[in-house]
Structure formats: C-alpha cells, structure tokens
C-alpha positions as a printed Julia matrix, in Angstrom:
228×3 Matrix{Float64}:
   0.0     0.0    0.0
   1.6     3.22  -1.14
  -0.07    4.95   1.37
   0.28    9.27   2.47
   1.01    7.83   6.29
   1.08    9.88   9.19
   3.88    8.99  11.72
   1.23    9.04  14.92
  -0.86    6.62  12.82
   1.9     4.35  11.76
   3.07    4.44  15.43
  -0.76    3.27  16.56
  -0.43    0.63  13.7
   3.17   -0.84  15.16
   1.32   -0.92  18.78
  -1.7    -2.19  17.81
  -0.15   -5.05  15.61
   2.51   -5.14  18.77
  -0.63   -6.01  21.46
  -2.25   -8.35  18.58
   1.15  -10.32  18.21
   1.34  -10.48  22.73
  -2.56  -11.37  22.64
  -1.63  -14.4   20.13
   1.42  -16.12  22.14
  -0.69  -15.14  25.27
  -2.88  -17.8   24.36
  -0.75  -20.34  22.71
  -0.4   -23.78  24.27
   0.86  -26.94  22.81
   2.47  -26.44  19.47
  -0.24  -26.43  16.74
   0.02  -28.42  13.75
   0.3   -27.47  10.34
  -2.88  -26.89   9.34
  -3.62  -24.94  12.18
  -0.45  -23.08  12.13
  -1.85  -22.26   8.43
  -4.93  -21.06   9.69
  -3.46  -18.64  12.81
  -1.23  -17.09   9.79
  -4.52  -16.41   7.66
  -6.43  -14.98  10.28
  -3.28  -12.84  11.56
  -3.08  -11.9    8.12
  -6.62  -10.64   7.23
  -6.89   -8.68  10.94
  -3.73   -6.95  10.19
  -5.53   -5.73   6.48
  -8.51   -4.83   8.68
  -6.3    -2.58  11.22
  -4.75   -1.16   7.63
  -8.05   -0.49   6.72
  -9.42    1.01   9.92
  -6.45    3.16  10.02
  -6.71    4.35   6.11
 -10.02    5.59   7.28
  -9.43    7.28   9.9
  -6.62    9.07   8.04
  -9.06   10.15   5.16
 -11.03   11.65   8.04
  -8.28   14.06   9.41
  -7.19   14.9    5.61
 -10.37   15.82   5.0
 -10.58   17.79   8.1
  -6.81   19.13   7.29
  -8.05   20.19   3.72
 -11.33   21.95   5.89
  -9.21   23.75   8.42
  -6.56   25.03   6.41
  -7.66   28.18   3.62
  -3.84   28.34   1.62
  -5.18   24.32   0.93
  -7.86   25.65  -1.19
  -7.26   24.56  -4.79
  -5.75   21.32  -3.53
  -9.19   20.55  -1.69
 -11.1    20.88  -4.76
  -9.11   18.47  -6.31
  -8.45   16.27  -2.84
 -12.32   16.05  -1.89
 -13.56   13.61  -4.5
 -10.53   11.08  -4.07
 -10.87   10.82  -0.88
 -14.71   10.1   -1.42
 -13.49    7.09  -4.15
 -10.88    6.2   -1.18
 -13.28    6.31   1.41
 -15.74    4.35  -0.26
 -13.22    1.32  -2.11
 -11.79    0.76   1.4
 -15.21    0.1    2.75
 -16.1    -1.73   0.3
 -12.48   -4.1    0.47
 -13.28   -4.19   4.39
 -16.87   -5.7    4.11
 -15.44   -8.31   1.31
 -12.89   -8.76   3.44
 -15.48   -9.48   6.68
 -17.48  -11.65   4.72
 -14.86  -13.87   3.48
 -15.39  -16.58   5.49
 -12.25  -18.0    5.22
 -11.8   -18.2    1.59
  -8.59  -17.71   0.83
  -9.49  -16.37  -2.83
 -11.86  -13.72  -1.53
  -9.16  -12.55   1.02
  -6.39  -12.35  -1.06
  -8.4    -9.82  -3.46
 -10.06   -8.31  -0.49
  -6.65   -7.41   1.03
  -5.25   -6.27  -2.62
  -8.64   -3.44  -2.99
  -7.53   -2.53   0.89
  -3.88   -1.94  -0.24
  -4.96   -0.39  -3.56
  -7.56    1.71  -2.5
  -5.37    4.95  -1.71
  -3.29    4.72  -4.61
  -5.0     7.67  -6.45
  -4.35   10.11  -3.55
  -0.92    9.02  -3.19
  -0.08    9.76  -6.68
  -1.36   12.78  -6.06
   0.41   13.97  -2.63
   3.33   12.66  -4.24
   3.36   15.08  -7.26
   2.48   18.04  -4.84
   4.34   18.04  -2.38
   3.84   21.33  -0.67
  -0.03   20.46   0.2
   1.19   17.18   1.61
   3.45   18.47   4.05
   0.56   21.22   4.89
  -1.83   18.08   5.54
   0.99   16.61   7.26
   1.18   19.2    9.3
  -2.36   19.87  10.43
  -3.25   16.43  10.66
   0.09   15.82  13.35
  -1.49   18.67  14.93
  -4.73   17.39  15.57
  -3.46   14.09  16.25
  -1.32   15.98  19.32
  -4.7    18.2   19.95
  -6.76   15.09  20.62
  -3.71   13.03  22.15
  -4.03   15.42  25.23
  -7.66   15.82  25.37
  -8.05   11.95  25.61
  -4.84   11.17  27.53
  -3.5    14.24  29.49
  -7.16   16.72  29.98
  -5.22   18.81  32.62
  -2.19   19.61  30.4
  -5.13   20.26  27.26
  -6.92   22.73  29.57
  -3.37   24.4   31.32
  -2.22   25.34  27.31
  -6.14   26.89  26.54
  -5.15   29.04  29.41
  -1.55   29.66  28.13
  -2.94   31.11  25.05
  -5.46   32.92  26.7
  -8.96   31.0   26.83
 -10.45   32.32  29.99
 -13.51   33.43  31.77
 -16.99   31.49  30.16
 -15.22   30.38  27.25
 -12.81   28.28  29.45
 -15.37   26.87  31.94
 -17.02   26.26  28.41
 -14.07   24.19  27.55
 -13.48   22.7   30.71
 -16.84   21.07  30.48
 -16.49   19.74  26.97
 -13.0    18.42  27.95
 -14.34   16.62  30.84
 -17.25   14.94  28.85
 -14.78   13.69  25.79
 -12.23   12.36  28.22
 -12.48    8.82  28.01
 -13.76    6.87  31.68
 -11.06    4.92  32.89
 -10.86    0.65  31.84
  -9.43   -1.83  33.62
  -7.62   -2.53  29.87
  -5.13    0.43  29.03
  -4.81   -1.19  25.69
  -8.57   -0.9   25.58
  -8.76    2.68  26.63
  -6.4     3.47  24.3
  -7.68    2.3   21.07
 -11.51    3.07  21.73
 -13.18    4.91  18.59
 -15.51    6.45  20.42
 -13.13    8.24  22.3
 -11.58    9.48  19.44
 -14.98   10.56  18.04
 -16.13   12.41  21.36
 -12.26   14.46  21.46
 -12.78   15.59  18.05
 -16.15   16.62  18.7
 -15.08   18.53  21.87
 -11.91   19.66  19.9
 -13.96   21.5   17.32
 -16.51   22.89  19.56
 -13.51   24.41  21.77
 -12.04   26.01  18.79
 -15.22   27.4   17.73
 -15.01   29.44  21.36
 -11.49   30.59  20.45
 -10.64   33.58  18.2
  -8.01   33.15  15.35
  -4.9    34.72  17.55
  -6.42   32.14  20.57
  -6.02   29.5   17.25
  -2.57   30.01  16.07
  -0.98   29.91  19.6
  -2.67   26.77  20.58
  -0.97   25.67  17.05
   2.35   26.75  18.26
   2.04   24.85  21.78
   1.23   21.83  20.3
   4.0    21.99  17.77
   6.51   22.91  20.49
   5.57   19.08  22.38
C-alpha cells in the first residue's frame, strides 16, 4: 500500500499489531500443527488488512478535516475532496469483502489487494504536490497531538487553553467539553487506548472548543502543540 502515512498513525499501527502479536502467544499452548499453524497465519493476516483499513479511514477523516481547516489548501481541496470520497468508499467496500470472506482464501487475497490499492490515487497525487502534503501533514500531526491530550493528558489540554489565553466562560465552556470527551477509565489500558468512540467524542469537543477561540487564541494553541 503506497499509502500518504502519518507517523502518529503508523506508530498506533506498530502498537496495535505489537498487542495483537502479545494477545496471540498469550494464548498459545501446545504447538499447533500445520494446518492450524496455516490457519493462525490467515487470520493474523486478514486482521492486520482490517487494522490497515481502519487506520486508512481514519486518516481520510483528518485529511479531509486538514483540507477543511486550512484556507492556503484551497485549490488542492477541490481536487483532494472527490478522491478521498473514491478512497473512502473502495476501502469500505475491500473491508466488508474482506469481513465476509469466510475464510476463503481467494476472496481474502483480493479483499486485502482493494484494501492496499484503494489509496493509490491520492498518493499519486500527494506525491506530485508536495507542498499540500506536508501542509496536511502538518495539520493532521497537529490534531493528532490536539486530541492526544484531550483523551490522555485533559489537565495539560486545559493548562495550554489558558496559556494562550482561553479564559472566563469560554474556558469553563471548555473545561466542560473536555471533561465529557475524556475517556472513563478501563481496567484494559490497551482498551482505553484504542476506543473509537473516544476518538470521536475528542474531536467533537476539539472542534466545539475552537469554535469558542478567536483566530490569535487558534494560532498559539498551534504553536504549543507543535513545540511538544
């Protein structure tokens, strides 16, 4: 998959994968034979093409967002917007083959190739422009960072609204929205971690803080959260 990959997403793909890989010895016993030695590798395989796919959507969602957000991205958004719809929609459509495989190794194999293939058009694209890319880039490793803290550290989120100046009802505003999207605590950390609804509920909160903020309130937060 020649993929436009975001380094916070690869590293979530590497620790995902890295938990999936404990989970599996976790649970081995006696050495399995062949066949179903064959069968772990198959269904190792086809998870891992459904994390690539999870992940490949999610990163269509903060592109799009990135492409949204940022007004010099303009003319590339024009052009941006209806690949990532084609994107959007072939991975979906790889990932419920891919689901409803049942184990036919046919059907997977060209399940996993439409996953792998599916964001070749907006790689060829990033690829020959590279000054949008690194813009995307750029705003999408922010908002990863943005909704890092708001689901992980709330405290240090709402400390840098009040660095760059978020106060009085617009920070008790935030406060409240922060508290709300941070996700309850699991007896899993791994769990916690890799919840989409989470995710959803921080970028919800994330985008109703900003719309309390005024553009000078904007760029600082920008430069805080490129400065960790």
């Amino acid at each position: 998959m020649r993929r436009f990959a975001h380094s916070t997403i690869l590293a979530l793909l590497v620790l995902l994968v890295g938990v999936q890989a404990s989970s599996a010895l976790a649970k081995k016993g006696k050495p399995a034979d062949d066949t179903q030695s064959a069968s772990s590798a198959s269904n190792t395989d086809t998870a891992k093409a459904e994390l690539r796919a999870t992940l490949a959507l999610a990163n269509v969602k903060l592109s799009r967002l990135a492409l949204t957000e940022d007004s010099s991205l303009s003319d590339a958004k024009d052009t941006l917007s209806p690949i990532y719809d084609r994107q959007e929609s072939a991975t979906k459509s790889a990932l419920d083959k891919l689901r409803s495989a049942a184990g036919d190794k046919a059907k997977i194999a060209s399940a996993v190739a439409a996953i792998d293939a599916a964001d070749d058009e907006s790689a060829r694209y990033l690829k020959a422009n590279p000054v949008p890319a690194d813009k995307i880039t750029r705003r999408v490793t922010l908002m990863n960072a943005e909704i890092g803290q708001i689901t992980k550290s709330p405290d240090a989120y709402l400390a840098t609204l009040e660095k760059v100046g978020v106060t009085g009802d617009a920070f008790a505003k935030a406060k409240s929205l922060v508290k709300d999207a941070a996700p309850k605590k699991s007896p899993t950390t791994d769990a916690a971690k890799s919840n989409p609804d989470s995710t959803d509920a921080a970028m919800t909160a994330r985008a109703q803080i900003h719309q309390l903020m005024s553009p000078r309130q904007l760029k600082a937060l920008d430069a805080q959260l490129a400065a960790h």
